[in-house]
Every structure is written in C-alpha cells, then in structure tokens.
C-alpha positions as CSV (number, residue, x, y, z in Angstrom):
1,X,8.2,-4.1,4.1
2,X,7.9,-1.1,1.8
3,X,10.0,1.9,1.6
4,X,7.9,5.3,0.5
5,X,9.3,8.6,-0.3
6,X,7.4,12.0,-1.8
7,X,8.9,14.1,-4.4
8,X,7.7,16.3,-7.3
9,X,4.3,15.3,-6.4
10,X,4.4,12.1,-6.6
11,X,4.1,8.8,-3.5
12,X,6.9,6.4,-4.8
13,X,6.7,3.2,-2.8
14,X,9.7,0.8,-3.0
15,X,8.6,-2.8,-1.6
16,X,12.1,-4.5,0.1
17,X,13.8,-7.4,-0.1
18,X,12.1,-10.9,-0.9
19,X,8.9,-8.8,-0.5
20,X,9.5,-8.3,-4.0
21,X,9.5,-11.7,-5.0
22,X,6.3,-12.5,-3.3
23,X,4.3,-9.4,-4.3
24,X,5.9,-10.2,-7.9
25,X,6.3,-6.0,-8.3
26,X,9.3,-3.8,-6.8
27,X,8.2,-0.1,-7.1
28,X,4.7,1.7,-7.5
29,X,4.2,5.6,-8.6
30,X,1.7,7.4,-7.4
31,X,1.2,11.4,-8.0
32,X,-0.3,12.7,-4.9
33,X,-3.5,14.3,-6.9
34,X,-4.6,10.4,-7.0
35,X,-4.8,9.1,-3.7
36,X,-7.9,10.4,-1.7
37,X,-7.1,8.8,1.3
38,X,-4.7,7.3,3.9
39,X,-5.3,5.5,7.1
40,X,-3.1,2.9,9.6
41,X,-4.7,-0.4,9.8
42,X,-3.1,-2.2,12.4
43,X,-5.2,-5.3,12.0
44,X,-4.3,-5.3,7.8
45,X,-2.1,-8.5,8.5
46,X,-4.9,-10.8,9.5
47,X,-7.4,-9.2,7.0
48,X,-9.4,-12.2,5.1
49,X,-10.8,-9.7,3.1
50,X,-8.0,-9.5,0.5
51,X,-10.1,-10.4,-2.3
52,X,-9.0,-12.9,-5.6
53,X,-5.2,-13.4,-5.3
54,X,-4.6,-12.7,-9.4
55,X,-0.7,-12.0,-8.8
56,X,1.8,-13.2,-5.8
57,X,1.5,-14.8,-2.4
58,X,-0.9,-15.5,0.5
59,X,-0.5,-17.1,3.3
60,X,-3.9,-16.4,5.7
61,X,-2.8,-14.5,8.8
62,X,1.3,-14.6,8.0
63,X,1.7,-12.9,4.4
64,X,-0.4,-11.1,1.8
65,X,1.5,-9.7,-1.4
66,X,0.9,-9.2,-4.5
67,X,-2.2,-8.1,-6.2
68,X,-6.0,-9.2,-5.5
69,X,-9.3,-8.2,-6.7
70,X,-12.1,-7.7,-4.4
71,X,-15.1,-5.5,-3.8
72,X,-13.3,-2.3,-4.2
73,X,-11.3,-3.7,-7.2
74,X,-7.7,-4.3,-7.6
75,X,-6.0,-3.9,-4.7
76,X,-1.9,-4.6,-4.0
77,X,-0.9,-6.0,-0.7
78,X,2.5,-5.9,0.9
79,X,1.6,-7.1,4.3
80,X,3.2,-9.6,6.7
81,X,4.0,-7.3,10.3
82,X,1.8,-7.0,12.8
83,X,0.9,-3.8,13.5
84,X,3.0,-1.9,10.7
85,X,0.0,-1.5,7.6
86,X,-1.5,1.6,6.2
87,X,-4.2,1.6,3.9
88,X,-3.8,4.3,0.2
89,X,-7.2,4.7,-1.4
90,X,-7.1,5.7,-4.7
91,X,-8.5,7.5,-7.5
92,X,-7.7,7.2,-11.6
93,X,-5.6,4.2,-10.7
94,X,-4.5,0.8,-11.6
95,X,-5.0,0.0,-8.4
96,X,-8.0,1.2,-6.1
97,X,-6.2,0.7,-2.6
98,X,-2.8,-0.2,-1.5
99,X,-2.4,-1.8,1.5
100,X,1.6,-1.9,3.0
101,X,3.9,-2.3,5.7
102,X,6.5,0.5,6.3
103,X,8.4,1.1,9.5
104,X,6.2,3.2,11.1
105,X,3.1,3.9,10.4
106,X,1.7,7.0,12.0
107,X,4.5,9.0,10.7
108,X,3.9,7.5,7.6
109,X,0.1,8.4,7.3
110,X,0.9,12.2,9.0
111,X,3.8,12.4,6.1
112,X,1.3,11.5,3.0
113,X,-1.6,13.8,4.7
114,X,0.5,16.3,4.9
115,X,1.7,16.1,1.4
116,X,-1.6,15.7,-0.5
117,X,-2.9,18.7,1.4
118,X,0.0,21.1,0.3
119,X,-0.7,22.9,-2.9
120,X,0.9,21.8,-5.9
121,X,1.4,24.1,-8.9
C-alpha cells in the first residue's frame, strides 16, 4: 500500500511496510506541475502489461512492485489489492506513470485533481 499526501505543490507518496522491500524504493516526489493525469484502475492488480521488471518483485496476478519498462517507459508499480490502484501519468519525469495502491481510491484521484487544478504561484 502507499500512503500519499500534497503539500507545497508537490504529490509525496510513501509506499508501507514490506512494500518497500519489494518495490526496492520507500518514498517518491512529485510537484504537481508534472503529473498530467490521474485515474482508478480497479483491474491494475491483474495487469500483464507491466512491462520489463528492471527493479523489485512480480508475482502475475498477486504482486507487482518495483520499477518496469514498457511501452510508455519506466513505470513504478506498487500493486497487490484488488480493487485499490490508481494510475499518475507523468510528464518531465523519471518515471512516465505510477501505478499504486492507497486506501481508497476515488478520494484519492478527487484529492490529486483537485490539487493539480488549483493555481499555484
């Protein structure tokens, strides 16, 4: 699972307990101007399109964490509850998506729309 909080413009996610081990990273920054997208995917945890695994664990249809590269580039994955994704597209970034579980989802996705809306200056 992975925690997420928004402050000073930025999306700081905090992946959780052995998640950490698995995904083999504990804690992503992300200012808001960068992501151009965020969506629930509900069906995230049986995905077979992850990609290349280049960094952490897989296990098809039970565990994805960690980063893999596929057709939209390098992607990190913290996903193992049914139900509980969201999808973080990305601009200018490391990464072009993140794809994680947090607790719930649609307040999740209304939380970061909300946020990169609002006017920053």
């Amino acid at each position: 699972m992975t925690d997420y909080r928004i402050k000073d413009g930025v999306l700081e996610l905090t992946v959780e307990g052995l998640d950490k081990l698995w995904a083999m990273r504990g804690h992503l920054t992300i200012p808001l101007d960068d992501i151009t997208g965020v969506r629930a995917d509900p069906e995230a945890h049986a995905s077979v399109a992850s990609g290349v695994k280049v960094a952490g664990a897989r296990i098809p249809g039970v565990l994805q964490a960690g980063t893999f590269v596929n057709s939209k580039g390098m992607v990190f994955w913290d996903v193992h509850h049914e139900g509980h994704a969201i999808v973080i597209s990305l601009q200018h970034e490391h990464f072009s998506e993140l794809v994680v579980d947090v607790a719930d989802p649609e307040s999740a996705v209304s939380e970061i729309q909300d946020a990169i809306r609002r006017p920053r200056g």
